[in-house]
Z-matrix of the N, CA and C atoms (Angstrom, degrees):
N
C 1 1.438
C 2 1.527 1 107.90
N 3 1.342 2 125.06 1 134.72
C 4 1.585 3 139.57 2 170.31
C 5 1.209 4 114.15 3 -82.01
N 6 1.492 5 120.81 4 130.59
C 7 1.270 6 116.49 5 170.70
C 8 1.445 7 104.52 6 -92.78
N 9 1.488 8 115.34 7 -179.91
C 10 1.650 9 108.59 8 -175.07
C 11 2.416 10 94.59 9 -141.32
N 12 0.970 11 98.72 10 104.09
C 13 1.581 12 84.21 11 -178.79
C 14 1.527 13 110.17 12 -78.57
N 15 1.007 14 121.24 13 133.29
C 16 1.600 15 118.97 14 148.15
C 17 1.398 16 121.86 15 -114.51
N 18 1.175 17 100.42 16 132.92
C 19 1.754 18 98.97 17 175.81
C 20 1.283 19 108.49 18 -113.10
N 21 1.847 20 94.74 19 141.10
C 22 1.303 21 139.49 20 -121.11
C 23 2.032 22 78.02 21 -119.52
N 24 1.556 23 148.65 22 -12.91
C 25 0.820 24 132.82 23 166.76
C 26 1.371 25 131.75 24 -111.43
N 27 1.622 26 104.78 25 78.88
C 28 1.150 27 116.16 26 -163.25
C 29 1.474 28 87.91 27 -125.60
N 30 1.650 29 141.38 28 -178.59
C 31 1.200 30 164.45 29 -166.68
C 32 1.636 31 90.14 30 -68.61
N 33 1.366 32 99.90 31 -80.14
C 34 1.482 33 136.45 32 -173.96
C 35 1.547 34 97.33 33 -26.82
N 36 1.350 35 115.36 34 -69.64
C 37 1.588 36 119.46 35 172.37
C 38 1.891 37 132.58 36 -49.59
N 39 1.287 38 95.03 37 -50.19
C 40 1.518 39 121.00 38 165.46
C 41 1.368 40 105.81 39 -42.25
N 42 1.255 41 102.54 40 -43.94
C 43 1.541 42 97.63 41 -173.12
C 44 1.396 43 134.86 42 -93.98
N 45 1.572 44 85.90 43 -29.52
C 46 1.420 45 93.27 44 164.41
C 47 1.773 46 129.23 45 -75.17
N 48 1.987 47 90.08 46 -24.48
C 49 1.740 48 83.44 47 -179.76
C 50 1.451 49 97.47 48 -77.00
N 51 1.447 50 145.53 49 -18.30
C 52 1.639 51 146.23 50 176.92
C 53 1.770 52 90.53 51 -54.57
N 54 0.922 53 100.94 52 -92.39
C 55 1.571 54 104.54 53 -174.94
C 56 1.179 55 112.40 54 -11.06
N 57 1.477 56 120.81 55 -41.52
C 58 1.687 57 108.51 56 -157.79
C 59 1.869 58 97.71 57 -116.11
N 60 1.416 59 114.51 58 27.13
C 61 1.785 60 114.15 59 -166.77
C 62 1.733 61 80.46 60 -104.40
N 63 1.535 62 121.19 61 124.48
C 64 1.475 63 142.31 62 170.20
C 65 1.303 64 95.60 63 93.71
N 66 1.381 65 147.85 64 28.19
C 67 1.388 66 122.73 65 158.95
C 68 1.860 67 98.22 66 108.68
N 69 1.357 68 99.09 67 150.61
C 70 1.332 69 118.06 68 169.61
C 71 1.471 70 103.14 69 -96.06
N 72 0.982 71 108.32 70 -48.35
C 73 1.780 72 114.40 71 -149.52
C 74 1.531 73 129.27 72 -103.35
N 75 0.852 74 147.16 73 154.55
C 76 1.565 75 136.98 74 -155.83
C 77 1.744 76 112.57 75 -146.07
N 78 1.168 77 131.00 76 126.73
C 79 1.132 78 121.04 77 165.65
C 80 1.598 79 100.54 78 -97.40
N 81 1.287 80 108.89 79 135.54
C 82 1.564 81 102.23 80 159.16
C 83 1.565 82 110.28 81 -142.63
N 84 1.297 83 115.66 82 170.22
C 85 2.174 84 114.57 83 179.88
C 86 1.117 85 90.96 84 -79.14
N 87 1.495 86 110.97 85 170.03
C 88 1.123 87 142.14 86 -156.05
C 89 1.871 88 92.52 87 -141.21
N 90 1.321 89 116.77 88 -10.52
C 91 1.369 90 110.81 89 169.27
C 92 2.002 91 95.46 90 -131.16
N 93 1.496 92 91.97 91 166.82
C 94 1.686 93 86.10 92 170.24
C 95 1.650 94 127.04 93 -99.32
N 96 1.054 95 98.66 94 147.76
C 97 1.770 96 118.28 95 -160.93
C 98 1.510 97 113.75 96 -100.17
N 99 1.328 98 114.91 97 70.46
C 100 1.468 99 97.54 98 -177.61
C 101 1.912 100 130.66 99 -71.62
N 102 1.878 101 94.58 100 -30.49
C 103 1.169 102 80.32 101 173.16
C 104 1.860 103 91.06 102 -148.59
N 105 1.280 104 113.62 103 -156.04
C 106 1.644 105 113.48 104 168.01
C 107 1.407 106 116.40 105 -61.32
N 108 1.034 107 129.12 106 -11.57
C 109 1.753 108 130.63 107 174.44
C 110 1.546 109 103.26 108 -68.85
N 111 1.126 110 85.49 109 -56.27
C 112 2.011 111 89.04 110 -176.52
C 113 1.833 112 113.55 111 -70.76
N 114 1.621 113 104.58 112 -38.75
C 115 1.149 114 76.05 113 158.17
C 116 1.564 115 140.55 114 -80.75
N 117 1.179 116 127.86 115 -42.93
C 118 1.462 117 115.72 116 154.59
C 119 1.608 118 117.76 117 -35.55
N 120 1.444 119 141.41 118 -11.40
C 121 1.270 120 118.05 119 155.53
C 122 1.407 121 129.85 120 -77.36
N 123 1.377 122 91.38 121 -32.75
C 124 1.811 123 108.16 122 171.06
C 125 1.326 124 126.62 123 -66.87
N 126 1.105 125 101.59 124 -28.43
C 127 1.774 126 111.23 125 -167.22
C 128 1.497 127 103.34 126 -105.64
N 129 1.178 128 118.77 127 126.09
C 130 1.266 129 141.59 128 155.62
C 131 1.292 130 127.11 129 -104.64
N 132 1.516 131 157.86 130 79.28
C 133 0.869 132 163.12 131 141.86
C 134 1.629 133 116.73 132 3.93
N 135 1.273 134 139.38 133 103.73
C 136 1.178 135 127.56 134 170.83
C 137 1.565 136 107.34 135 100.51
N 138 1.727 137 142.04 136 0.59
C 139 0.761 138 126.38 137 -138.40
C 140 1.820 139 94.58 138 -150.53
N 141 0.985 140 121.05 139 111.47
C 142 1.717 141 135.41 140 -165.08
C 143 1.939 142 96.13 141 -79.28
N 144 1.090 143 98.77 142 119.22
C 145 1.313 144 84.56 143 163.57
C 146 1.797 145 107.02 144 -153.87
């Protein structure tokens, strides 16, 4: 069996592993949340909207 190396410290890499260090993705509201009241109005569990 062949191994194949690539090295991983090039620009190209650096940057891409930066980009992806804490997460890509974000949930955030779409209304504002001041405290648990608002969220229990906003949030529905189970429910596509």
């Amino acid at each position: 069996m062949s191994s194949t190396h690539v090295t991983l410290d090039t620009p190209f890499w650096r940057e891409t592993f930066a980009l992806h260090r804490g997460g890509k993705l974000e949930v955030a509201s779409r209304v504002p949340l001041e405290d648990r009241a608002d969220l229990a109005k906003a949030y529905t569990p189970g429910v596509a909207g």
